[in-house]
Z-matrix of the N, CA and C atoms (Angstrom, degrees):
N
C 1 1.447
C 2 1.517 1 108.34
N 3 1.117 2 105.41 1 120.80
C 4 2.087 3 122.94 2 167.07
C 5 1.281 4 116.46 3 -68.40
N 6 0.996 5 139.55 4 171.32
C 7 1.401 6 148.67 5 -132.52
C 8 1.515 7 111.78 6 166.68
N 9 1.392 8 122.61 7 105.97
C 10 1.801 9 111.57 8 161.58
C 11 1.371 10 121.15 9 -68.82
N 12 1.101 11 114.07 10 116.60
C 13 1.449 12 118.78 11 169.67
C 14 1.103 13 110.75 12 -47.13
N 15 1.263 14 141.74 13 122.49
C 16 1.269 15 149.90 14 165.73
C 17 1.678 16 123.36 15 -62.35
N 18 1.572 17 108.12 16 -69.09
C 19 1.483 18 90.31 17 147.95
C 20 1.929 19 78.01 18 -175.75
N 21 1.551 20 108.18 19 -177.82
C 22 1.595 21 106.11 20 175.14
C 23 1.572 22 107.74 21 -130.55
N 24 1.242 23 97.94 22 167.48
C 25 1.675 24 88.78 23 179.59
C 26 1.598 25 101.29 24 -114.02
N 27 1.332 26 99.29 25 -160.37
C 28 1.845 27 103.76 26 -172.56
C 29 2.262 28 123.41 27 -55.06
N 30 1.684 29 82.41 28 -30.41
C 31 1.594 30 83.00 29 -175.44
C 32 1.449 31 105.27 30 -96.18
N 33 1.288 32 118.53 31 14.03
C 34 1.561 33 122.37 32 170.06
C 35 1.939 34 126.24 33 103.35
N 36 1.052 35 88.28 34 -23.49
C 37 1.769 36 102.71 35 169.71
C 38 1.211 37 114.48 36 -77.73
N 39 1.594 38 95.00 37 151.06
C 40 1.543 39 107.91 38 -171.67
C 41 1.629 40 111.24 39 -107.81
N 42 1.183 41 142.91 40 -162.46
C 43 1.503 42 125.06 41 -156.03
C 44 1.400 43 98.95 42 -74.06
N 45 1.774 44 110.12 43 -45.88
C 46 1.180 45 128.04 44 178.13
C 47 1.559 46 133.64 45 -32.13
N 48 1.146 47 102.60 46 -47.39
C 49 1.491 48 132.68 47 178.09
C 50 1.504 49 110.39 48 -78.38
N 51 1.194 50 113.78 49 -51.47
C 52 1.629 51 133.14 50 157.69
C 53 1.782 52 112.91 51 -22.78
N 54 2.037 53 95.07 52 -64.14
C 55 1.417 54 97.76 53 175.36
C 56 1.081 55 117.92 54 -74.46
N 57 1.088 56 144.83 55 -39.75
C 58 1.650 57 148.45 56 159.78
C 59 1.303 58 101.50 57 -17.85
N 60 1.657 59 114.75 58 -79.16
C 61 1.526 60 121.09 59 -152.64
C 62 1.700 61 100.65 60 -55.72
N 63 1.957 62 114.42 61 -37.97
C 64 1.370 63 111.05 62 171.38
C 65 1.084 64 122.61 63 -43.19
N 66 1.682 65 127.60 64 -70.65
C 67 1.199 66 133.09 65 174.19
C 68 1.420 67 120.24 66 -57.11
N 69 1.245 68 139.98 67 4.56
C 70 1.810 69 151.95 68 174.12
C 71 1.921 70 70.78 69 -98.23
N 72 0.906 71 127.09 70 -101.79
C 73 1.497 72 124.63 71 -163.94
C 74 1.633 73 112.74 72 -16.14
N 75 1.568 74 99.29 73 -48.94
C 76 1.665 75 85.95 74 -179.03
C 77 1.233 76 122.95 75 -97.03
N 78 1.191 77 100.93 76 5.74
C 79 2.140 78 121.88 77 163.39
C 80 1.655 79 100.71 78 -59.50
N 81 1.170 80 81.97 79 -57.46
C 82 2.249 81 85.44 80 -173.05
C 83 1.127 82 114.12 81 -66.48
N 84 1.586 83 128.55 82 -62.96
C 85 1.330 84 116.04 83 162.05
C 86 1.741 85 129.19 84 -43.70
N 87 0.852 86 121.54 85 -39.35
C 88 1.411 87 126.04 86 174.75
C 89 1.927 88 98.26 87 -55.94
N 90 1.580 89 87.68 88 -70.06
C 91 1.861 90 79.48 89 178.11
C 92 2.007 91 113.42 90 -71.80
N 93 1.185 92 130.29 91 24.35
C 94 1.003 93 134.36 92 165.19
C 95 1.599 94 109.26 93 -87.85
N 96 1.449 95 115.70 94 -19.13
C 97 1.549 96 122.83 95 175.76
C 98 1.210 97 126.74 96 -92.05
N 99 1.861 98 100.86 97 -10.80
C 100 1.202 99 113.82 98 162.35
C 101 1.772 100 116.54 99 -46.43
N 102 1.127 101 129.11 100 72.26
C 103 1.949 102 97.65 101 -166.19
C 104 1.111 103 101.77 102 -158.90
N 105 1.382 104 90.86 103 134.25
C 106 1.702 105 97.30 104 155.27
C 107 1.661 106 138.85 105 -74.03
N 108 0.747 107 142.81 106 111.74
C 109 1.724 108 123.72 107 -155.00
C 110 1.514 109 89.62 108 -91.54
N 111 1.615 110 93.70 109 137.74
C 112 1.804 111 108.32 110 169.97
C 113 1.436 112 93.42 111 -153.39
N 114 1.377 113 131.65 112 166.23
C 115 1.193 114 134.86 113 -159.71
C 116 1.592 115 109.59 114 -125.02
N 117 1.386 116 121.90 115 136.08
C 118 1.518 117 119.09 116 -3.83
C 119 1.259 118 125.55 117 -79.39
N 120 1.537 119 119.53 118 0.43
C 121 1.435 120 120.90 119 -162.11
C 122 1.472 121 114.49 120 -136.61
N 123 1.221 122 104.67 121 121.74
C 124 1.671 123 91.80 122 -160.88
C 125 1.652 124 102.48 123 -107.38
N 126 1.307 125 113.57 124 158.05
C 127 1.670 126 152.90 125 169.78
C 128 0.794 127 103.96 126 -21.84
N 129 1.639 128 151.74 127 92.93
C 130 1.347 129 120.31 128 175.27
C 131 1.494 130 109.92 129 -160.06
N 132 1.453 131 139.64 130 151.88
C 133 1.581 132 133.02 131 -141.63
C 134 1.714 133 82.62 132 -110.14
N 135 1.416 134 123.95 133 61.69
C 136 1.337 135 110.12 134 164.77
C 137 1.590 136 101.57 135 -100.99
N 138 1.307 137 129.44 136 -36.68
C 139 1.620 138 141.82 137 165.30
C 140 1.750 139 100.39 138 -34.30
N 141 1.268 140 125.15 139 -54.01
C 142 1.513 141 106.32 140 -167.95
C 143 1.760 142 99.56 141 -98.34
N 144 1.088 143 113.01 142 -7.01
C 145 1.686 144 112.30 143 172.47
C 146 1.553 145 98.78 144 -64.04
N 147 1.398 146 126.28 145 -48.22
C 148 1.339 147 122.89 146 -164.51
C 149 1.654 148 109.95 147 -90.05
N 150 1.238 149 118.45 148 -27.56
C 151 1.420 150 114.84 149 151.92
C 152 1.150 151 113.96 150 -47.30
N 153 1.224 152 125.94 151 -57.20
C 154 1.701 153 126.57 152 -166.87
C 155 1.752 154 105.71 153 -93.64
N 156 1.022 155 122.06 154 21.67
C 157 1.638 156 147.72 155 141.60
C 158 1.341 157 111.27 156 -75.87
N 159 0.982 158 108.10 157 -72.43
C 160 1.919 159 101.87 158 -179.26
C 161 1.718 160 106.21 159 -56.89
N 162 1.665 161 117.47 160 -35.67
C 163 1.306 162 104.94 161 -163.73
C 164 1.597 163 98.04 162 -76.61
N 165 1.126 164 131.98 163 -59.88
C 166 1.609 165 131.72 164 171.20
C 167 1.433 166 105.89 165 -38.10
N 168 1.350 167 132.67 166 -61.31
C 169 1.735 168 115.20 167 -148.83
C 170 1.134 169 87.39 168 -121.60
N 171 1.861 170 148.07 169 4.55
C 172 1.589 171 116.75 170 165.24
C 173 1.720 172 103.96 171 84.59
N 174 1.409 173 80.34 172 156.41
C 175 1.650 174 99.74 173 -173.76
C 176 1.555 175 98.46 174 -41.58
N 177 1.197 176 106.28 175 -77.93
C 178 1.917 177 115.52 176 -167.14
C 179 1.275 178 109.77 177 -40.64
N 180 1.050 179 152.48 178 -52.83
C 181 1.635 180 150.86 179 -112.61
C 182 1.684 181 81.16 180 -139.55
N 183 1.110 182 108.47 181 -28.98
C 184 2.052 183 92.17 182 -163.26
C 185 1.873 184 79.99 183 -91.84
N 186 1.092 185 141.70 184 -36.50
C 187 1.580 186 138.65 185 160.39
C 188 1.724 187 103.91 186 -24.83
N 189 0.994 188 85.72 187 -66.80
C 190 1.369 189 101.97 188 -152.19
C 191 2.254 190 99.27 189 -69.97
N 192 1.319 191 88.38 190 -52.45
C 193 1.660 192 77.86 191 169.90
C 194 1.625 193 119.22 192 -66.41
N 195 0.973 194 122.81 193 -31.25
C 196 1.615 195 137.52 194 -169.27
C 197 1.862 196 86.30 195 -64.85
N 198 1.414 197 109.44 196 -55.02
C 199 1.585 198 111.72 197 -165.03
C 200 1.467 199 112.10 198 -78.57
N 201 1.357 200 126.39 199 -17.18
C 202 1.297 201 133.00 200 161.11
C 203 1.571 202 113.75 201 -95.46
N 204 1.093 203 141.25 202 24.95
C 205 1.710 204 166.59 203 97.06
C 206 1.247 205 118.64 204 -19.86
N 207 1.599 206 91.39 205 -64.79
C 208 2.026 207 103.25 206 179.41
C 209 1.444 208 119.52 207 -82.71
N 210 1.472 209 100.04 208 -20.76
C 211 1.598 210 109.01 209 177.25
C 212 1.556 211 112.30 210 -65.78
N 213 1.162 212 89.82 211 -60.89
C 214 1.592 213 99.46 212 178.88
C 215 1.727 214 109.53 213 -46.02
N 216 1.117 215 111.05 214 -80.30
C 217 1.321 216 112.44 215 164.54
C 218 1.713 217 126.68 216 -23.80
N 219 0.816 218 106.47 217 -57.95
C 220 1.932 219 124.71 218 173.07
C 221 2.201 220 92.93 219 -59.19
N 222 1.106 221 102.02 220 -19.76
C 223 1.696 222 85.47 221 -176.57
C 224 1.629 223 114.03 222 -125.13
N 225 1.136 224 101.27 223 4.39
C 226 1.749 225 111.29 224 146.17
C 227 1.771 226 110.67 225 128.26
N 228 1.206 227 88.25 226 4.46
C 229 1.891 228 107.67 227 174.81
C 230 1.208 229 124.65 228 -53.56
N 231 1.279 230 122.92 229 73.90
C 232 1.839 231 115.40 230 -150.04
C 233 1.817 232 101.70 231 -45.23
N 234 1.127 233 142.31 232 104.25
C 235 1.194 234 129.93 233 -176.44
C 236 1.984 235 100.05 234 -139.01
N 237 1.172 236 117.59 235 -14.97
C 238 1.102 237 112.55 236 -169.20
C 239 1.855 238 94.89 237 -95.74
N 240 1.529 239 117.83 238 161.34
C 241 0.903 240 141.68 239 -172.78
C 242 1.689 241 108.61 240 -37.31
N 243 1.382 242 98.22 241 134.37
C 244 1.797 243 111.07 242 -173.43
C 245 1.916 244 107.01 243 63.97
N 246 1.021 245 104.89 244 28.86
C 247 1.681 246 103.49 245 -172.89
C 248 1.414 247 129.45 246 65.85
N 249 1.344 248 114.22 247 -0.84
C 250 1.622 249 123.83 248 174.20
C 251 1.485 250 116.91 249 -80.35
N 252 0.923 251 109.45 250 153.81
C 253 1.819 252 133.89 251 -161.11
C 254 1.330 253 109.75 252 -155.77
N 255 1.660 254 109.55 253 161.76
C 256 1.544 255 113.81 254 -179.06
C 257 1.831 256 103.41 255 125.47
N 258 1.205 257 105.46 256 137.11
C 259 1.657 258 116.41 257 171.02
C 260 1.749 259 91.53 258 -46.04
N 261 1.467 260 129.52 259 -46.57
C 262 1.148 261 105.39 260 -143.57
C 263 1.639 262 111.91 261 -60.24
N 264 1.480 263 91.91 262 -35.07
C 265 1.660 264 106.45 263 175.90
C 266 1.660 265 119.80 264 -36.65
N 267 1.177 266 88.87 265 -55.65
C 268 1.990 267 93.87 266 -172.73
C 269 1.880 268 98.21 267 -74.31
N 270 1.549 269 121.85 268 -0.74
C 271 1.567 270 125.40 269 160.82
C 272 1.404 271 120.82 270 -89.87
N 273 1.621 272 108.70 271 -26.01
C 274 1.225 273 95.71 272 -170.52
C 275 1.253 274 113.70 273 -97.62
N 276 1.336 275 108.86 274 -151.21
C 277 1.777 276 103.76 275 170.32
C 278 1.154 277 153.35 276 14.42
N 279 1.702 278 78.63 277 -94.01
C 280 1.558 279 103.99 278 171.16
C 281 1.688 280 115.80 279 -96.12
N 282 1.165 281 91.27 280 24.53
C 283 1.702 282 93.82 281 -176.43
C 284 1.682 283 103.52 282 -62.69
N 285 1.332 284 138.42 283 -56.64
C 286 1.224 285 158.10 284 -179.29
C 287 1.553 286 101.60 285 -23.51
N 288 1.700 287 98.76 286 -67.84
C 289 1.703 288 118.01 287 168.84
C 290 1.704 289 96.65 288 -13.07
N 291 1.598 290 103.08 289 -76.02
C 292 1.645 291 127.93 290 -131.48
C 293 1.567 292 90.88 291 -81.17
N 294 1.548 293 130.48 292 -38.54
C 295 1.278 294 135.40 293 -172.99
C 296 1.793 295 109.42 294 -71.37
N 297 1.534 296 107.28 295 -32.39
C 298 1.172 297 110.68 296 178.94
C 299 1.437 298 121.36 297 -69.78
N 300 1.246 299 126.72 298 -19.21
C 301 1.336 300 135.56 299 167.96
C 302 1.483 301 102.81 300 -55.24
N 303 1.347 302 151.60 301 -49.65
C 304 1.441 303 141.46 302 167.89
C 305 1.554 304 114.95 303 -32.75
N 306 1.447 305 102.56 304 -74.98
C 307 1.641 306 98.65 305 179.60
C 308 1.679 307 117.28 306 -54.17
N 309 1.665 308 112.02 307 -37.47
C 310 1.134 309 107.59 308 165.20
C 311 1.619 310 128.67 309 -23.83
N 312 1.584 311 87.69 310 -83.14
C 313 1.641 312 99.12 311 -162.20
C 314 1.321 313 102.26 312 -71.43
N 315 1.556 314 135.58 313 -8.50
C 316 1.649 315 134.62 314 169.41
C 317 2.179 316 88.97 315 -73.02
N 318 0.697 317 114.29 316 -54.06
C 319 1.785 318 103.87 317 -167.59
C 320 1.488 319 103.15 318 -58.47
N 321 1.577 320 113.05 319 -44.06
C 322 1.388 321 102.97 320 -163.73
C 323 1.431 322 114.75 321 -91.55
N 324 1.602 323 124.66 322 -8.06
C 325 1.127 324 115.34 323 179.70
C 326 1.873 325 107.84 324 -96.95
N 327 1.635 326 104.63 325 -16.62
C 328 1.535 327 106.50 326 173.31
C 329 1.341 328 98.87 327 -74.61
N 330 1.150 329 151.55 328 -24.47
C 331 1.307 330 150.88 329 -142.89
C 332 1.504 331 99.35 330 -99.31
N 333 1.191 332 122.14 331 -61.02
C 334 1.572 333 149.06 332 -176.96
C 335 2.014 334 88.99 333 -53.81
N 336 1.402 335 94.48 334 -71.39
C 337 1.627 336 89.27 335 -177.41
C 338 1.642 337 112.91 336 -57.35
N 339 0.779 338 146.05 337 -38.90
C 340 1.319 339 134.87 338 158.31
C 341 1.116 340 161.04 339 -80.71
N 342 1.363 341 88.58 340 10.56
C 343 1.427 342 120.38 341 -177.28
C 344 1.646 343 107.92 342 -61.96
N 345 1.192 344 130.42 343 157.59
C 346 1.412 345 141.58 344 176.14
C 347 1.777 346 107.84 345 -98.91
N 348 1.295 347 100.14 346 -36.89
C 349 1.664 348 115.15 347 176.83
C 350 0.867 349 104.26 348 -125.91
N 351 1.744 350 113.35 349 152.02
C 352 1.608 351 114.06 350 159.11
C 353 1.800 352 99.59 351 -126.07
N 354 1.239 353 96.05 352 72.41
C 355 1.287 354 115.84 353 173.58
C 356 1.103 355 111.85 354 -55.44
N 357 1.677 356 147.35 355 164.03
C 358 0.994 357 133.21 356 135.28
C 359 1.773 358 142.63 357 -54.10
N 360 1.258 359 126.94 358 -22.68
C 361 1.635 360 137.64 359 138.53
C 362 1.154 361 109.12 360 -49.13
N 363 1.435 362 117.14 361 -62.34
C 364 1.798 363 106.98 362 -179.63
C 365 1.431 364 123.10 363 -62.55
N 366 1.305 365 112.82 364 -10.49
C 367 1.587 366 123.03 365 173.59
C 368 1.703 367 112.29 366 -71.09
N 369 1.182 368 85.69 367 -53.73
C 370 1.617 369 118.53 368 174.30
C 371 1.991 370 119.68 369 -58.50
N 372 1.294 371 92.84 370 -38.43
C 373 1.651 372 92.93 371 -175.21
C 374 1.783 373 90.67 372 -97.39
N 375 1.255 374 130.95 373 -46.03
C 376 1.271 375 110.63 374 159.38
C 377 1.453 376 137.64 375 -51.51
N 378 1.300 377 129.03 376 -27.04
C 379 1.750 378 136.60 377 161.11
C 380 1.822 379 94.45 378 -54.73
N 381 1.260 380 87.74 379 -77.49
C 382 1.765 381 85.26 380 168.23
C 383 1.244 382 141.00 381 11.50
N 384 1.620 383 90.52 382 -79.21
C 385 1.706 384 113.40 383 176.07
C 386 1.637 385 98.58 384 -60.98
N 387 1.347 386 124.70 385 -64.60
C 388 1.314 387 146.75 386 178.39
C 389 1.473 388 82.13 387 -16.47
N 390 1.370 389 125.84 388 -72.84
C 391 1.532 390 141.94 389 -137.02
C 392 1.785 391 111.93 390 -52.95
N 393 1.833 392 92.76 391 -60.68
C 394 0.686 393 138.83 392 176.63
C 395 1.541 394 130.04 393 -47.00
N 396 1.475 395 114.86 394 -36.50
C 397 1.030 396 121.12 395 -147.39
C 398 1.852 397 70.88 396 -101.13
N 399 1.041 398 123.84 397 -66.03
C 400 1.390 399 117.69 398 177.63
C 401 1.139 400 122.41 399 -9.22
N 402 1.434 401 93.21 400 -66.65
C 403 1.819 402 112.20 401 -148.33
C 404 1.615 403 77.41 402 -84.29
N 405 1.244 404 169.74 403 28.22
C 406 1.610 405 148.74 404 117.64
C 407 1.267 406 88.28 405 -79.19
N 408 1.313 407 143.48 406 -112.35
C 409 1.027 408 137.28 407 174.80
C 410 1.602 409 114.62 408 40.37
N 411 1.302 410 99.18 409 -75.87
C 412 1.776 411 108.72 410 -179.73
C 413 1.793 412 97.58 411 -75.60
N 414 1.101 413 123.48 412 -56.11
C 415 1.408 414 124.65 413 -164.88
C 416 1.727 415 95.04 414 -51.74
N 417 1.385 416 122.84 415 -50.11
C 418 1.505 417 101.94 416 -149.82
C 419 1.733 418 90.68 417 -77.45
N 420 1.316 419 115.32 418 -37.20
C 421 1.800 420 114.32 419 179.58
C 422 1.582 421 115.91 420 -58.89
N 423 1.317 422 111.83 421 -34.43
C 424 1.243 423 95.50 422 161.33
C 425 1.576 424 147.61 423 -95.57
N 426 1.517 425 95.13 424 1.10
C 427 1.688 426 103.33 425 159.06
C 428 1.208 427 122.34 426 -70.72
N 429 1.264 428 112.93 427 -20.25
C 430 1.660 429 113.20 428 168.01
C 431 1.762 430 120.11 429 -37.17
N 432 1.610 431 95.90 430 -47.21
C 433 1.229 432 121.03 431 -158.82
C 434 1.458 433 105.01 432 -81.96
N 435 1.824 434 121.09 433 -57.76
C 436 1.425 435 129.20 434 -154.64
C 437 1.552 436 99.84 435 -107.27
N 438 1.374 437 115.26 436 -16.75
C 439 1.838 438 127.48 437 -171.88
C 440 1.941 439 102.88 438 82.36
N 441 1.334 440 103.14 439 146.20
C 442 0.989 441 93.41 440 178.64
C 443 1.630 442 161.75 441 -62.08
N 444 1.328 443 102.17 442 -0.05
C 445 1.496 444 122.55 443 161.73
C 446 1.420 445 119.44 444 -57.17
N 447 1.235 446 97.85 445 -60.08
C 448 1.753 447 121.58 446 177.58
C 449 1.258 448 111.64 447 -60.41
N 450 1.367 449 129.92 448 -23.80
C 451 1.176 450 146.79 449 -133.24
C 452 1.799 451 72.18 450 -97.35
N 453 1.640 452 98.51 451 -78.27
C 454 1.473 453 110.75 452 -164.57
C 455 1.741 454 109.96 453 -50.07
N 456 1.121 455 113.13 454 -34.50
C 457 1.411 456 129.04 455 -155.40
C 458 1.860 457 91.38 456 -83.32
N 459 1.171 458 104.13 457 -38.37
C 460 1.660 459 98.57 458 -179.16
C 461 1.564 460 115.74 459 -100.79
N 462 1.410 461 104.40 460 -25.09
C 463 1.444 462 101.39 461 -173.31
C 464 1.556 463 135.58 462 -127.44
N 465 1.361 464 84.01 463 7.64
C 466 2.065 465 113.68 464 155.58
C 467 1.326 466 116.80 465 -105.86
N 468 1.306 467 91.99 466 -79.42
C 469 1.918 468 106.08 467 -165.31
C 470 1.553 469 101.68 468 -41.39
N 471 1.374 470 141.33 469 -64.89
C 472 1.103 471 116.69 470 177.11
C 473 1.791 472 140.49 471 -66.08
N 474 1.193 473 100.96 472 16.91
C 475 1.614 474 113.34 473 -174.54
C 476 1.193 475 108.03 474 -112.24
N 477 1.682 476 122.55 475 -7.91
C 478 1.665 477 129.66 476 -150.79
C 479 1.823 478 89.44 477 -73.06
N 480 1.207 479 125.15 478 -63.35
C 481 1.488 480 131.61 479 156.44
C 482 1.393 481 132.89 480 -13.29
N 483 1.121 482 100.82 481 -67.84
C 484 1.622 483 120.10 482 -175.59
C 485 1.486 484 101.87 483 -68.01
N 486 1.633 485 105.93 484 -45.00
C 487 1.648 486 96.27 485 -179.06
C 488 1.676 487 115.79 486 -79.73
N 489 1.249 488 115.60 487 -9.94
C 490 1.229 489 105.37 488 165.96
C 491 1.519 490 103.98 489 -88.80
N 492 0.600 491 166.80 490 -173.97
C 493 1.937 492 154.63 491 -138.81
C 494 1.240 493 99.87 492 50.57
N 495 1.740 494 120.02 493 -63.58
C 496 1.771 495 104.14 494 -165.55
C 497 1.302 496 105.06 495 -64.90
N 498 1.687 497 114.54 496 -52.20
C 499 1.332 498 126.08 497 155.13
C 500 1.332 499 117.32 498 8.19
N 501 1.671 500 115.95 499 -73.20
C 502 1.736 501 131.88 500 -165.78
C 503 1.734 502 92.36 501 -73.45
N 504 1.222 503 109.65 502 -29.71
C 505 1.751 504 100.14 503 -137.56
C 506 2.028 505 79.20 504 -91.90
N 507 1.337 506 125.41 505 -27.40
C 508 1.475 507 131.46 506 169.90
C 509 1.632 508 102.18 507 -52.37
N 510 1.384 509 103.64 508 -65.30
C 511 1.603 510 102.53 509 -157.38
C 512 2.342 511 89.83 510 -77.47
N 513 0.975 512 126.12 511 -28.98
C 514 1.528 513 103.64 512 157.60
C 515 1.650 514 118.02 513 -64.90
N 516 1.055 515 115.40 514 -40.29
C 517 1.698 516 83.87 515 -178.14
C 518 1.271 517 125.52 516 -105.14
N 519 1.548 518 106.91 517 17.42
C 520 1.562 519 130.29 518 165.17
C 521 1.264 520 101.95 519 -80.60
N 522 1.055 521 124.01 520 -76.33
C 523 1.586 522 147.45 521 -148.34
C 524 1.738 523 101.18 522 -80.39
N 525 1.052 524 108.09 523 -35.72
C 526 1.822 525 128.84 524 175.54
C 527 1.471 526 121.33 525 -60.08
N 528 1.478 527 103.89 526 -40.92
C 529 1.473 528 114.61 527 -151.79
C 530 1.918 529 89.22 528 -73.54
N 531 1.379 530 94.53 529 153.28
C 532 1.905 531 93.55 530 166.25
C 533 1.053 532 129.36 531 -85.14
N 534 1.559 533 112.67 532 28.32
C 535 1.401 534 107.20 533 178.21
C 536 1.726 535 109.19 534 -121.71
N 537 1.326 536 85.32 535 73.97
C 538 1.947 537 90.13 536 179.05
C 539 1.323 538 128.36 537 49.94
N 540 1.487 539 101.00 538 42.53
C 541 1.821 540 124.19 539 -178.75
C 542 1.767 541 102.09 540 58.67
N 543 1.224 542 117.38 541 -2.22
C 544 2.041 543 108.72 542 160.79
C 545 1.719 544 91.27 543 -79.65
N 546 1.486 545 86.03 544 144.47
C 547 1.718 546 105.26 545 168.57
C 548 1.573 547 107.74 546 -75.89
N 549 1.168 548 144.02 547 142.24
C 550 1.319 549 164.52 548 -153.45
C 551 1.946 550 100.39 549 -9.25
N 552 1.364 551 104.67 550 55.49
C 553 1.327 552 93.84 551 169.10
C 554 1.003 553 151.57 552 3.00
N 555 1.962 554 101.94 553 -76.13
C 556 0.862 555 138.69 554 161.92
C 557 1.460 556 126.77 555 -47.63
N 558 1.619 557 115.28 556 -11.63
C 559 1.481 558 120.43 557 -176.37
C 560 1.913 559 96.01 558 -74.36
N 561 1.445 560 119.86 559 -18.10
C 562 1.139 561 93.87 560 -161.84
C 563 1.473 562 103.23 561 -101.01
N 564 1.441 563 134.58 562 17.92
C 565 1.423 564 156.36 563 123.17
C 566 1.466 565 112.94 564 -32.51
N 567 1.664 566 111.92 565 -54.09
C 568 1.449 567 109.24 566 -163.18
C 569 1.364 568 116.17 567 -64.76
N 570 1.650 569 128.39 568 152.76
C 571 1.164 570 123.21 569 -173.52
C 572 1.407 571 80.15 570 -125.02
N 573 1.628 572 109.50 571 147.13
C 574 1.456 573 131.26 572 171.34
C 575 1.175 574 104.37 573 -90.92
C-alpha cells in the first residue's frame, strides 16, 4: 500500500511520524504519573513505557520521542514524574533515571530491529539491557549526590522487583503481540 508523502521537515519525518513521536511523548508522561512516590526515586511505569517505545516506533522515532519527553520536561512541561518539570530535574537526583531513557530506547529498539529472532529469551535478554541501562544510568547520577552506598540502597535495591514486573509485562506484550514478537508492527503502517 502507497501513501502521499505529505511533506518532511529538517530531521526527516513527515507529519505522520511527527504525531507518533507526540503521542509516544504523552504515553510516557501519562505513564510517568503512574507512581508511587518514595524517596529519592519514586515507583513509576515510565521504564516499561520507554521499552515499549522502542518496540512500537524503533530506534529513530522512539529517539526522537524519548528526546522530545525530556525536552518538554527540561522547559517547564510538567511531564516528568508527580507533575514536576524544569532543567533542574534532569540535574538533580533522579536526573540519571530520565537521561538514561536515550541510550535505553537506542539499545532496545536497535536490538529488536535487528534481531534475527524474536524469540522469547531474546525478548527477555533485550528488555534486560533496556532495564539495565537505566537503572546505572540513575545509580551512577545519583551517587554523585547521596555517595554510593545510598545510592544502591535507595536507588537500586528497591526497584530490583518492580523492574522485573515491567520486565515480564515488556517481554509479554513484545514477545505476545501477533505480529512476529514486534509490538503492534503494523502501527508504524498507520497513517493519522
Amino acid at each position: 500500500m502507497s501513501y502521499i508523502q505529505i511533506s518532511r521537515n529538517d530531521i526527516g519525518l513527515d507529519i505522520h511520524e511527527l504525531l507518533k513521536c507526540f503521542y509516544g511523548s504523552v504515553f510516557i508522561a501519562i505513564s510517568s504519573q503512574l507512581s508511587v512516590q518514595t524517596w529519592p526515586i519514586p515507583f513509576t511505569m515510565q521504564t516499561l513505557s520507554i521499552l515499549l517505545t522502542a518496540s512500537v516506533l524503533g530506534t529513530r522515532m522512539g529517539l526522537y520521542t524519548v528526546m522530545l519527553f525530556l525536552f518538554e520536561g527540561a522547559i517547564g512541561i510538567p511531564v516528568f514524574s508527580g507533575f514536576y518539570s524544569g532543567i533542574t530535574r534532569l540535574l538533580g537526583p533522579t536526573g540519571g533515571y530520565l537521561i538514561g531513557f536515550v541510550p535505553a530506547v537506542f539499545f532496545v529498539g536497535k536490538l529488536l530491529e535487528e534481531s534475527e529472532s524474536r524469540g522469547f529469551w531474546r525478548v527477555l535478554w533485550i528488555g534486560f539491557i533496556g532495564e539495565i541501562t537505566i537503572m546505572i544510568c540513575g545509580f551512577l547520577h545519583l551517587a554523585n549526590f547521596v555517595g554510593f552506598t545510598n545510592a544502591l540502597a535507595y536507588g537500586v535495591t528497591p526497584f530490583l522487583l518492580t523492574d522485573l514486573f515491567k520486565l515480564i509485562m515488556f517481554v509479554l506484550l513484545t514477545y505476545c503481540s501477533k505480529t512476529d514478537g514486534h509490538l503492534l508492527k503494523a502501527a508504524r503502517k498507520v497513517r493519522i
